[in-house]
Backbone bond lengths (Angstrom), bond angles and torsions (degrees), N, CA, C in turn:
res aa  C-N    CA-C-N  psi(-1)  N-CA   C-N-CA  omega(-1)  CA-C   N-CA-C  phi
1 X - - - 1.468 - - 1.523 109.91 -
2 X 1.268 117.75 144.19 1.783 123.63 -155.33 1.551 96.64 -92.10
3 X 0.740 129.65 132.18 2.161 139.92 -178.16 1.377 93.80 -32.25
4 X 1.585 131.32 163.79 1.125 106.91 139.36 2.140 77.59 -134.70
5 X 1.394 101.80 147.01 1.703 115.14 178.81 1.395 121.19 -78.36
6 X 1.837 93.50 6.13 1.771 81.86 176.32 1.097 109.32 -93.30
7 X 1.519 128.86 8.49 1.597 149.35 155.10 1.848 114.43 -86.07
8 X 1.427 106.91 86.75 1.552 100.29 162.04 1.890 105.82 -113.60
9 X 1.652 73.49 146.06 1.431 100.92 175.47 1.241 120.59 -80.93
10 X 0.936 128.50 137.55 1.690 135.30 -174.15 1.218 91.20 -104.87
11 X 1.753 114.42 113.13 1.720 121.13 165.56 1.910 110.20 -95.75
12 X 1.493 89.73 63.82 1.634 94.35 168.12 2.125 109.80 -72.33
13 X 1.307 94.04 74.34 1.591 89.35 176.11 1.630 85.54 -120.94
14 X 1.774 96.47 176.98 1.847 105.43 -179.39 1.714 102.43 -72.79
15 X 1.195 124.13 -20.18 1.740 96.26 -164.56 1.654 92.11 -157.67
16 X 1.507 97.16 -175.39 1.640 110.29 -178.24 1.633 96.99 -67.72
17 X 0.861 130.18 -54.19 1.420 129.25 -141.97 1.484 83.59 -62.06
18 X 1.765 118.27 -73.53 1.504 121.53 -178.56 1.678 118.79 -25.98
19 X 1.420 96.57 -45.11 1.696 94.88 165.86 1.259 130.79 -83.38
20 X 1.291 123.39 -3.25 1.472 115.37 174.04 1.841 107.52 -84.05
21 X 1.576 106.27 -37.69 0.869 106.37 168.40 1.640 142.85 -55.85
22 X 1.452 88.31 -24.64 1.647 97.04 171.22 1.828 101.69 -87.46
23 X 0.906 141.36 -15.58 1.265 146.01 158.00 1.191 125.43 -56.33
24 X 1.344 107.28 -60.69 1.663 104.05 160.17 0.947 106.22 -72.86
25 X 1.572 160.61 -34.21 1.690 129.87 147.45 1.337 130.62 -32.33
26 X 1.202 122.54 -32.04 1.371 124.67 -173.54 1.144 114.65 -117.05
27 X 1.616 131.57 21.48 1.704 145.46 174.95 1.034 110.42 17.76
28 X 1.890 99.88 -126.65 1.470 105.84 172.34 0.904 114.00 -70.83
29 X 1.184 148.90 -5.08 1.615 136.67 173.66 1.226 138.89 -56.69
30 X 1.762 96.87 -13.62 1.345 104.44 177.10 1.709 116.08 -142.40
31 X 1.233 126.24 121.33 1.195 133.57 -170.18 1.780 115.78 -74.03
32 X 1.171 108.43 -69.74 1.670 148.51 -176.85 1.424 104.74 -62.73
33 X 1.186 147.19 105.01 1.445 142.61 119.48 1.143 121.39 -72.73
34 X 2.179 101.28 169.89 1.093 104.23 -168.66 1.745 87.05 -127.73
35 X 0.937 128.77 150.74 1.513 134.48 158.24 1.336 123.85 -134.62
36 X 1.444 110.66 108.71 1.660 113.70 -165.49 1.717 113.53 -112.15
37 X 0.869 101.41 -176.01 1.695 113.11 -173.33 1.834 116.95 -45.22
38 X 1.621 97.55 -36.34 1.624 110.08 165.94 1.459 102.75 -41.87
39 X 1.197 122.48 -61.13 1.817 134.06 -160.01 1.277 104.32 -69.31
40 X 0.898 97.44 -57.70 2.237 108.63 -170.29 1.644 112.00 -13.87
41 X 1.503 93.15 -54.12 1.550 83.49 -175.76 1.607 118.28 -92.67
42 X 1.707 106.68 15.58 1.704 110.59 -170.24 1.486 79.96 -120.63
43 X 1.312 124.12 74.40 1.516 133.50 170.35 1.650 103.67 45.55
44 X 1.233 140.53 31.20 1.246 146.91 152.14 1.766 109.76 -3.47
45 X 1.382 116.51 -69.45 1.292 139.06 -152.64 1.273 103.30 -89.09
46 X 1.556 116.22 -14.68 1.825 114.43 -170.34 2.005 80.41 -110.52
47 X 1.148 135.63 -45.00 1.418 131.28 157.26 1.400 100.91 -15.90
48 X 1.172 126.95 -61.11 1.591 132.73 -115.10 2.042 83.28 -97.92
49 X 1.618 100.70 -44.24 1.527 109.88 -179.63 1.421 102.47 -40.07
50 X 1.416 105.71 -74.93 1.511 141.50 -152.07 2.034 87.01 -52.36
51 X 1.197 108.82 -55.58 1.418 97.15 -179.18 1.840 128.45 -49.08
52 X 1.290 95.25 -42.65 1.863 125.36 -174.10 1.467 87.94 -44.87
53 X 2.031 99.02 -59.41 1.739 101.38 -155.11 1.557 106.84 -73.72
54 X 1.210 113.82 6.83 1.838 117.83 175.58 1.109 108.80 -91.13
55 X 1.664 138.14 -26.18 1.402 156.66 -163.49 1.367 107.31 86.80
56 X 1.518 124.28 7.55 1.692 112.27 159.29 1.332 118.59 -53.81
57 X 1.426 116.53 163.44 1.586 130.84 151.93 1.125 114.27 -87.64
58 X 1.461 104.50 147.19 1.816 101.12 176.12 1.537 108.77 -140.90
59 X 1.612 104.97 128.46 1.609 97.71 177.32 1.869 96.98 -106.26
60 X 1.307 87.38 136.68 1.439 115.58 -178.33 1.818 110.01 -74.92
61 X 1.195 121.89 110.57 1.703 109.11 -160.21 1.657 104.48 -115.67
62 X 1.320 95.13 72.80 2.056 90.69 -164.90 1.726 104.80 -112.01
63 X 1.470 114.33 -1.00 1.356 114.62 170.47 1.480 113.11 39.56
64 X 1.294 117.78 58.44 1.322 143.91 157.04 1.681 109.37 -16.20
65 X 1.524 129.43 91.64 1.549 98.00 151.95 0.974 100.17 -139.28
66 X 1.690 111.80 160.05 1.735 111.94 -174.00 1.699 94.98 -177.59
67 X 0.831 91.60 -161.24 1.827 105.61 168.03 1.120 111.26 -96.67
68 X 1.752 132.81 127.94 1.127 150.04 173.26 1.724 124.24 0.14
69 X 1.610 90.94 -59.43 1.747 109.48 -177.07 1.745 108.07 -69.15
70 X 1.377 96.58 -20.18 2.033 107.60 -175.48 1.513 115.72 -69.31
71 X 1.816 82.29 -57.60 1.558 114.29 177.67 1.636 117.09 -27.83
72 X 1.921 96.24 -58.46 1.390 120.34 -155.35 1.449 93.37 -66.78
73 X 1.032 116.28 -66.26 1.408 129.20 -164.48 1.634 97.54 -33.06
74 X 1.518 97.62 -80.40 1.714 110.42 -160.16 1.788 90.28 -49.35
75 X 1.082 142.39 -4.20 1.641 120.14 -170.06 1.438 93.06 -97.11
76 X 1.964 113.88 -46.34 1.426 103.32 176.28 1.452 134.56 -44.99
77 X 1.410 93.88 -31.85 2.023 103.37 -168.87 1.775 110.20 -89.62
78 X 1.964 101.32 -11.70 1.202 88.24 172.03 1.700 113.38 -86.47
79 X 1.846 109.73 -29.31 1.499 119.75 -165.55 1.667 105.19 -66.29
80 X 1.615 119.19 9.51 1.817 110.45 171.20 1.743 94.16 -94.02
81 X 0.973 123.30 16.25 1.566 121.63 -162.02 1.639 88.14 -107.40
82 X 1.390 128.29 -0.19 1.406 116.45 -172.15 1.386 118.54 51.91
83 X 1.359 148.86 10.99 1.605 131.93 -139.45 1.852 86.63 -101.41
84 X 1.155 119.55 -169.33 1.516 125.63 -170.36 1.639 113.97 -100.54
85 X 1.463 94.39 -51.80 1.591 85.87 -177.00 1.795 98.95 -134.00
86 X 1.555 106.92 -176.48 1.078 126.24 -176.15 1.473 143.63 164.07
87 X 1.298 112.77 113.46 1.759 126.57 -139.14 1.350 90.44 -90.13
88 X 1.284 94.53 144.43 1.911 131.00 158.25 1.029 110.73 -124.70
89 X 1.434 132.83 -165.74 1.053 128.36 -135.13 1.901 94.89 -141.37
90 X 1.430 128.11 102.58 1.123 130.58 -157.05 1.580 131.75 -35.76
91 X 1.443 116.60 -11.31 1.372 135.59 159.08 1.304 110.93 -10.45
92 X 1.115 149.68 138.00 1.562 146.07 152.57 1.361 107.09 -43.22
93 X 1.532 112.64 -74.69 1.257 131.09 171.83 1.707 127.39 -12.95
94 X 1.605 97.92 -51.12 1.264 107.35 -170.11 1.708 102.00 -97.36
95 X 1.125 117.18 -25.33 1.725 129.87 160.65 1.619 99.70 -40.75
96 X 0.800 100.18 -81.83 1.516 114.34 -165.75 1.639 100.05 -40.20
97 X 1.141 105.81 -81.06 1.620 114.11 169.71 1.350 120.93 -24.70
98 X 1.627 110.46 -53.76 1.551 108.64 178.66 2.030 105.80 -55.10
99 X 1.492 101.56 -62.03 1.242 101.75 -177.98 1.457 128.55 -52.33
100 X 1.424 107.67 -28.94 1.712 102.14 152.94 1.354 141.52 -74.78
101 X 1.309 116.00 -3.31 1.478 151.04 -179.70 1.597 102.41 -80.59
102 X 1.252 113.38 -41.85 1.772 118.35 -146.25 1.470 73.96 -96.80
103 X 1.483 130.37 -36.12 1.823 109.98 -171.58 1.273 122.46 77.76
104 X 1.400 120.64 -121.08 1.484 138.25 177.94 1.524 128.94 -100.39
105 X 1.874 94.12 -4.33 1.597 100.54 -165.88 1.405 104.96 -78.04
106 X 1.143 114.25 -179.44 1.760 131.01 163.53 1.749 111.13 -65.88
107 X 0.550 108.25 -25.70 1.869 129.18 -143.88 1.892 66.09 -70.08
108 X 1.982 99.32 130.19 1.252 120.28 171.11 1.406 115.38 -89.04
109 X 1.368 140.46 104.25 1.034 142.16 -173.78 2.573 103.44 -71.57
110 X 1.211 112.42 111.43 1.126 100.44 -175.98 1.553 112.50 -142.94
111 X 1.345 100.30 121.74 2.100 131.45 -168.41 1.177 117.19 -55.60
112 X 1.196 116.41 107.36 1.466 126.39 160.77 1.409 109.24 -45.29
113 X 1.376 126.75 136.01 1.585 124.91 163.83 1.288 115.86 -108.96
114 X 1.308 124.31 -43.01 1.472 133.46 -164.01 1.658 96.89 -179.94
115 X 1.275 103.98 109.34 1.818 108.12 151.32 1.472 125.52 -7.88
116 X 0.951 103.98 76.26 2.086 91.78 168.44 1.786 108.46 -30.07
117 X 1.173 128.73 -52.92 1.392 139.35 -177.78 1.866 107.80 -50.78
118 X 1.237 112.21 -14.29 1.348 132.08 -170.50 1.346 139.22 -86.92
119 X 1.679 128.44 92.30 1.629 98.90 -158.38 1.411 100.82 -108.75
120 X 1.587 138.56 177.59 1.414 133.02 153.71 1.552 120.81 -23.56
121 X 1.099 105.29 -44.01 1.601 106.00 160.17 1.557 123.29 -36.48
122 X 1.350 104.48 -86.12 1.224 124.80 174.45 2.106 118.60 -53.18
123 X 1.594 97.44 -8.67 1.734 104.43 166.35 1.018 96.90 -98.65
124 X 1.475 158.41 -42.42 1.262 136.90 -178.61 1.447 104.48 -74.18
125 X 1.176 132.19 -15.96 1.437 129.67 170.53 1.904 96.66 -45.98
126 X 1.582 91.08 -63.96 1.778 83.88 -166.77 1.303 118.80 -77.10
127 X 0.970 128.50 16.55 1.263 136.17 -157.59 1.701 113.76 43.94
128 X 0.983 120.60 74.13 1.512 135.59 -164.52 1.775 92.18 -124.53
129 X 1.572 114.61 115.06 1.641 110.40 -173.35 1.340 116.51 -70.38
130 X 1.373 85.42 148.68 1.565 122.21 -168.06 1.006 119.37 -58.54
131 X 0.945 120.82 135.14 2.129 128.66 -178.39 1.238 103.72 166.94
132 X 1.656 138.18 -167.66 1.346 152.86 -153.26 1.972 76.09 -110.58
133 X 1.332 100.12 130.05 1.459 123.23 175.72 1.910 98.07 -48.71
134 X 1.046 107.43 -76.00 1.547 130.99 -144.08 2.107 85.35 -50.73
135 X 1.706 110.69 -42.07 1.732 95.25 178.79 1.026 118.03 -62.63
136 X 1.922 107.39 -37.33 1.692 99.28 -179.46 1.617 125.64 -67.97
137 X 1.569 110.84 -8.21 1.410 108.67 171.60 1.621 115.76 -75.95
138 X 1.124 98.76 -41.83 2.110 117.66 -171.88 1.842 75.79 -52.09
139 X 1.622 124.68 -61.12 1.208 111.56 -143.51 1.596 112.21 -75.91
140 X 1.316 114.20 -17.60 1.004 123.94 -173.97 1.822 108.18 -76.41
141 X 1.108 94.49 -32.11 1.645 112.32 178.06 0.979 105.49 -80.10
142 X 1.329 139.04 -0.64 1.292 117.66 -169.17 1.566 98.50 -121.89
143 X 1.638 113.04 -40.20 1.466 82.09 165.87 2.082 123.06 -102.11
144 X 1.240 94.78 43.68 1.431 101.47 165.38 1.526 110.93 -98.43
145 X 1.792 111.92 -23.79 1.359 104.83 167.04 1.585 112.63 -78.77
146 X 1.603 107.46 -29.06 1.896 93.82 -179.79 1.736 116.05 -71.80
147 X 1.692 112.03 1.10 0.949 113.94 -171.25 1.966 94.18 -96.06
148 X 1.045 110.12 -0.82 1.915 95.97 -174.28 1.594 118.15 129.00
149 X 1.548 109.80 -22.92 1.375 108.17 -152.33 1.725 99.98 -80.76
150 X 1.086 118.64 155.37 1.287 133.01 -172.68 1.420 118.62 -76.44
151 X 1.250 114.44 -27.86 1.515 128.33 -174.35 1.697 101.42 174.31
152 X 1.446 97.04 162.74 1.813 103.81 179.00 1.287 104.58 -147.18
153 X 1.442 107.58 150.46 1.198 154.83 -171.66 1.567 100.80 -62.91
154 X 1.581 133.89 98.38 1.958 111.99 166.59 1.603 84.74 -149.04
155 X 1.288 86.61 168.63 2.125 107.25 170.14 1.350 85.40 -78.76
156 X 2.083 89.61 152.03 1.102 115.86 -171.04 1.454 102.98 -54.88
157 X 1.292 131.84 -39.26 1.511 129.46 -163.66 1.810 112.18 -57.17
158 X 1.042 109.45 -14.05 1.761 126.67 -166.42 1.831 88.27 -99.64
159 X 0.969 135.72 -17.76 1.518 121.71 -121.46 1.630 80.51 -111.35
160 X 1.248 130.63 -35.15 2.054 112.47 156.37 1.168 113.87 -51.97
161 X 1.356 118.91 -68.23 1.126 124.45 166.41 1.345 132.80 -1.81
162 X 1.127 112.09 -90.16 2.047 135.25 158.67 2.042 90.84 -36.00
163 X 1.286 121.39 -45.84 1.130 115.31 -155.27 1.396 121.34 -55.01
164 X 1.594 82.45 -35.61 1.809 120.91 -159.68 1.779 94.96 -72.02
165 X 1.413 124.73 -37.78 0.861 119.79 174.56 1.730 139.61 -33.25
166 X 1.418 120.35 135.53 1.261 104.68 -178.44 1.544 101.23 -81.42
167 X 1.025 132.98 11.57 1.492 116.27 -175.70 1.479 102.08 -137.60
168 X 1.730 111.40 24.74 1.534 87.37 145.07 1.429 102.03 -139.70
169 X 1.588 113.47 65.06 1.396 130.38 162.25 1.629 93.98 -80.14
170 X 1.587 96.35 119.78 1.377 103.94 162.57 1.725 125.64 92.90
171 X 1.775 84.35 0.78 2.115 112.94 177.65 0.956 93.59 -103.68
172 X 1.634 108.96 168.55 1.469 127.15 178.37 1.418 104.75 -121.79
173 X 1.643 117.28 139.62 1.386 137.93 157.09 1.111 115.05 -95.30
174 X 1.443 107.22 129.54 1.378 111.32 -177.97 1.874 97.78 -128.87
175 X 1.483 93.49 124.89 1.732 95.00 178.61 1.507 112.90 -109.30
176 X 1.790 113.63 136.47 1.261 126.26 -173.99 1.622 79.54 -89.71
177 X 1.515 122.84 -164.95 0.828 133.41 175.20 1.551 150.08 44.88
178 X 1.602 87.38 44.25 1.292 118.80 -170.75 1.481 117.47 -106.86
179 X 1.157 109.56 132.36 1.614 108.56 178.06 1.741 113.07 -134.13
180 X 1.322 90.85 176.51 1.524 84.29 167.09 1.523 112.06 -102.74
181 X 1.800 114.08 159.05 1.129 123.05 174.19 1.787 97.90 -36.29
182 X 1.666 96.03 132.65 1.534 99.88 159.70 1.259 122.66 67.71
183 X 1.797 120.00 21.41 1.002 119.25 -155.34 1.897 94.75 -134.22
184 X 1.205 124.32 147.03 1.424 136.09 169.57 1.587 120.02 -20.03
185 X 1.311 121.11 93.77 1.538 111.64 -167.07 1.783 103.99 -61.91
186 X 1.778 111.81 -28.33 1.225 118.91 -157.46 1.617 118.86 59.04
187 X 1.635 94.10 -115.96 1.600 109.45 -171.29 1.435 118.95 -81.33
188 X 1.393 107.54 -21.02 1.633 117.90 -163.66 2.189 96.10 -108.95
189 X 1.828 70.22 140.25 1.798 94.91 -165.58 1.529 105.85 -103.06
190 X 1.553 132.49 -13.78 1.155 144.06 -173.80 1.608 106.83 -128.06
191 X 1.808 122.55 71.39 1.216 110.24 179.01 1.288 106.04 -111.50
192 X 1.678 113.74 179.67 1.621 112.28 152.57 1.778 103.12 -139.11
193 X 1.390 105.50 -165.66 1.583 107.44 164.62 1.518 117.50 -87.90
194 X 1.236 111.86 161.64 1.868 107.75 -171.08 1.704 113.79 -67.12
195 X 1.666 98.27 -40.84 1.950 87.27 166.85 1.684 124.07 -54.77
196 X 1.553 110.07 -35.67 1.566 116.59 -160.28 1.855 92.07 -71.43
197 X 1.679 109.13 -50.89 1.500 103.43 169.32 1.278 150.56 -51.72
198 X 1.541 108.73 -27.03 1.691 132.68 146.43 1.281 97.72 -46.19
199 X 1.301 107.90 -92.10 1.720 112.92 -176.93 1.612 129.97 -35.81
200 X 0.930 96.20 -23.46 1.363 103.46 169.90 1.796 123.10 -100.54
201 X 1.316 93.58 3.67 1.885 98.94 153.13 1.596 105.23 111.60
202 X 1.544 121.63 26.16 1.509 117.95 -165.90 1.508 86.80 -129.18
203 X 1.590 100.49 135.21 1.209 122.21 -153.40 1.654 103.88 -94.78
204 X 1.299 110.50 -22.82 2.040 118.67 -174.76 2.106 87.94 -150.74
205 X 1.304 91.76 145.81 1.328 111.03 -177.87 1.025 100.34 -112.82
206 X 1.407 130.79 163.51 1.691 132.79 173.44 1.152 125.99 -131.29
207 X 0.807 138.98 81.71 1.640 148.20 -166.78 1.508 125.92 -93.22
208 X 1.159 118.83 125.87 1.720 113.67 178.57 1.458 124.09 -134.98
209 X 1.404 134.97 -62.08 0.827 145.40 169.82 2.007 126.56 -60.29
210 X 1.363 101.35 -19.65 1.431 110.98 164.95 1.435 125.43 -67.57
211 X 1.859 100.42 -48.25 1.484 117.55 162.89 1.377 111.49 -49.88
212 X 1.440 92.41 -92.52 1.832 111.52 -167.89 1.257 114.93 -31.34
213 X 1.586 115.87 -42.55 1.793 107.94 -173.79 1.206 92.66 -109.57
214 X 0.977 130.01 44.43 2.038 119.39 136.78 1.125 120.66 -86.04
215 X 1.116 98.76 149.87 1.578 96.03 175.54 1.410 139.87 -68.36
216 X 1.262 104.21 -14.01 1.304 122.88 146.91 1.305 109.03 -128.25
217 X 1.765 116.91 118.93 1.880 99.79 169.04 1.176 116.61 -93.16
218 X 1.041 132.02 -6.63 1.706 131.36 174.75 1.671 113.82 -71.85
219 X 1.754 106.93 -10.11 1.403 114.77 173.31 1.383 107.10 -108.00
220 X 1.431 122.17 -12.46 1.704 114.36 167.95 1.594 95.77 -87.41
221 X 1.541 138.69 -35.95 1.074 130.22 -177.98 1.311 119.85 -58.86
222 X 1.445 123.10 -48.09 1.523 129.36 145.99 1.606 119.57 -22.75
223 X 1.316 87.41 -63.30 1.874 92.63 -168.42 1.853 98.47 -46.87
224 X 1.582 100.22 -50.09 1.749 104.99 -169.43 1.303 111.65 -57.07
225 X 1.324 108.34 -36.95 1.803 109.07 -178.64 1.746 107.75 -75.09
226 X 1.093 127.23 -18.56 1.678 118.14 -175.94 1.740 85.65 -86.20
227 X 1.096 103.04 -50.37 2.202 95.29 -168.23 1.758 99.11 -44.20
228 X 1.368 111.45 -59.19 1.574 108.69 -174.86 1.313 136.11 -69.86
229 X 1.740 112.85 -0.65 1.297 154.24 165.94 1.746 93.93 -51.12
230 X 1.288 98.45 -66.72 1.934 124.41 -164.86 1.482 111.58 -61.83
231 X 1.638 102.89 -6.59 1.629 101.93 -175.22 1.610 107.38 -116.02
């Protein structure tokens, strides 16, 4: 079955080696990686090479936040790395910054809104204001796109929503927290299945823990590519 990239894999393993290996398990089957903050320090960034020079995509998952002048920097020194995408943290502030950072490259700068892993619970934990979760994501998304960002980061349940928007005609949603029907929610409190998340307006799905710990992932990666086949 031929890749399709609106399926990336999240290689949350400890190091390069662990991830090359799940790569050559899952060949052509999979186009799109993900490499997040887990990796960074298990050669993350030499991963990220090694993928480019194979003809993969790679979204960079380091959720950038800082002060403006911090921001910029770390986006410039990552955007000579060529990779495709790469999250900050939905702030205006840090929007702006990322997108002045990235310059002239391709490299998709794309906004965190709220943790998929995250419920109202866990926002009054931080003291993060009060309201029905799902508006403060639309709102957060909405002005992270008037701030520059290319596309943003929400659970599928947000992901019409953001869609419906007039200002992210022509952005990309990308949803963490995707599983399959009947399958281990784990860590994440806001999921759906990968067809309902297509359908519901998210342009790349992100998947990790369904793959990687199967027992075979090149046969859960299969399974994901026939469901998104149907949409």
């Amino acid at each position: 079955m031929q890749a399709d990239d609106r399926l990336i894999v999240a290689l949350d393993v400890p190091n390069v080696l662990d991830g090359m290996k799940l790569v050559e398990q899952l060949g052509d089957s999979v186009s799109f990686y993900k490499i997040g903050l887990g990796m960074l320090t298990g050669g993350g960034l030499a991963l990220a090479n090694e993928l480019k020079e194979n003809g993969k995509r790679v979204f960079l998952d380091m959720k950038f936040f800082d002060i403006g002048a911090t921001v910029q920097k770390a986006v410039s020194g990552i955007a000579q790395f060529d990779l495709d995408f790469l999250t900050v943290h939905g702030d205006p502030h840090v929007v702006r910054a990322a997108v002045a950072g990235r310059g002239n490259t391709d490299l998709k700068i794309l906004a965190v809104t709220i943790l998929t892993s995250l419920d109202r619970g866990d926002l009054d934990d931080c003291l993060i204001q009060s309201g029905d979760i799902q508006k403060l994501v639309v709102e957060r998304a909405r002005l992270a796109l008037l701030a520059g960002a290319d596309g943003v980061i929400a659970s599928p349940q947000e992901a019409a929503l953001i869609r419906a928007l007039p200002e992210a005609n022509g952005k990309l949603i990308v949803t963490p927290g995707v599983r399959p029907a009947g399958g281990d929610v784990g860590d994440q409190k806001r999921i759906a299945t990968p067809a309902s998340a297509i359908g519901d307006g998210a342009d790349h799905i992100v998947m990790g823990r369904p793959i990687w710990a199967a027992k075979n992932p090149k046969d859960a990666a299969l399974a994901v590519l026939a469901e998104l086949q149907k949409t």
